[in-house]
C-alpha positions as a Markdown table, in Angstrom:
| # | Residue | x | y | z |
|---|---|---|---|---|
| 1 | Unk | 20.4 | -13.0 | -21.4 |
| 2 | Unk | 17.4 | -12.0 | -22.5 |
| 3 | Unk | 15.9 | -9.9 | -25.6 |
| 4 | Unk | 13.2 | -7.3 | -24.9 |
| 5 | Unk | 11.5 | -4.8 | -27.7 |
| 6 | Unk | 11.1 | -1.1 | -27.3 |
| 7 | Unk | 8.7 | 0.9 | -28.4 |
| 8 | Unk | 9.7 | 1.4 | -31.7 |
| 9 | Unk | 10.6 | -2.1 | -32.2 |
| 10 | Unk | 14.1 | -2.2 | -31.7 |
| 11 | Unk | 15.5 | -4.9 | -29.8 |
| 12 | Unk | 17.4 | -4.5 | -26.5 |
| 13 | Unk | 20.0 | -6.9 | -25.4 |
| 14 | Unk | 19.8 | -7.2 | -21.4 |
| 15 | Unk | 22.9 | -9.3 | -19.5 |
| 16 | Unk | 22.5 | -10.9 | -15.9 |
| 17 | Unk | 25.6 | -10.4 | -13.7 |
| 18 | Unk | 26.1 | -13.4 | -12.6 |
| 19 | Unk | 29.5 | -13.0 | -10.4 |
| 20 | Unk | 32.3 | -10.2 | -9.8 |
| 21 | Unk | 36.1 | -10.5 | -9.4 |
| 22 | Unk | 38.1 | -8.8 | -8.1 |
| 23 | Unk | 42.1 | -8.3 | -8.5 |
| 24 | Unk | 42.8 | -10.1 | -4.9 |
| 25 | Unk | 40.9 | -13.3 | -5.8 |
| 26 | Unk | 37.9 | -12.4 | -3.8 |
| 27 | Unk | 34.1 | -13.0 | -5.7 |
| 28 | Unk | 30.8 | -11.3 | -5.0 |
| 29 | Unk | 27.8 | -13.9 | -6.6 |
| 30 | Unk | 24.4 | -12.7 | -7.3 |
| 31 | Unk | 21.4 | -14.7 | -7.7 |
| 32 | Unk | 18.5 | -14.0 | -9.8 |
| 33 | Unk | 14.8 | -15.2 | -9.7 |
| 34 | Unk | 12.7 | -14.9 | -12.6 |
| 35 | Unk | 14.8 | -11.5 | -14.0 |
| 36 | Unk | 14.9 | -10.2 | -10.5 |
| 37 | Unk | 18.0 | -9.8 | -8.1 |
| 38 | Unk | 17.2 | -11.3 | -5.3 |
| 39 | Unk | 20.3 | -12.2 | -3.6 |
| 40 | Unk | 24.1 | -11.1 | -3.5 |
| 41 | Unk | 26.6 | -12.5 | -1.5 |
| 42 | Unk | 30.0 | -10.4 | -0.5 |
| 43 | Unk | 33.4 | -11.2 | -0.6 |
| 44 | Unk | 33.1 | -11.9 | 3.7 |
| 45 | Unk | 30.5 | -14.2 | 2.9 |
| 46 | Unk | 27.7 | -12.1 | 4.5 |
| 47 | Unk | 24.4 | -12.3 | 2.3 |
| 48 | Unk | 22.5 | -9.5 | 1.4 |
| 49 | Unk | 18.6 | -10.3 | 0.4 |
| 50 | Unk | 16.7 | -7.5 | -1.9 |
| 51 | Unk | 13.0 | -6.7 | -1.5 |
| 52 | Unk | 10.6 | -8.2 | -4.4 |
């Protein structure tokens, strides 16, 4: 998690996803580099890699 200020100085509480279930047991990770999703990998195992 991290904390960023607004403009007006109010703080802003922002959450990484790290993983997703699903009701049939099947996950979906995601991987993050330095506050950027880089990387998410579907239930079939096939990877998906996102632009910087």
């Amino acid at each position: 998690m991290s904390c960023l200020r607004g403009n007006d100085e109010t703080i802003v509480n922002t959450w990484q996803l790290i993983e997703e279930r699903y009701r049939n047991g099947y996950t979906s990770p995601y991987h993050w580099e330095a506050g950027l999703l880089v990387r998410v990998i579907d239930s079939a195992q096939r990877a998906t890699l996102l632009a910087r």
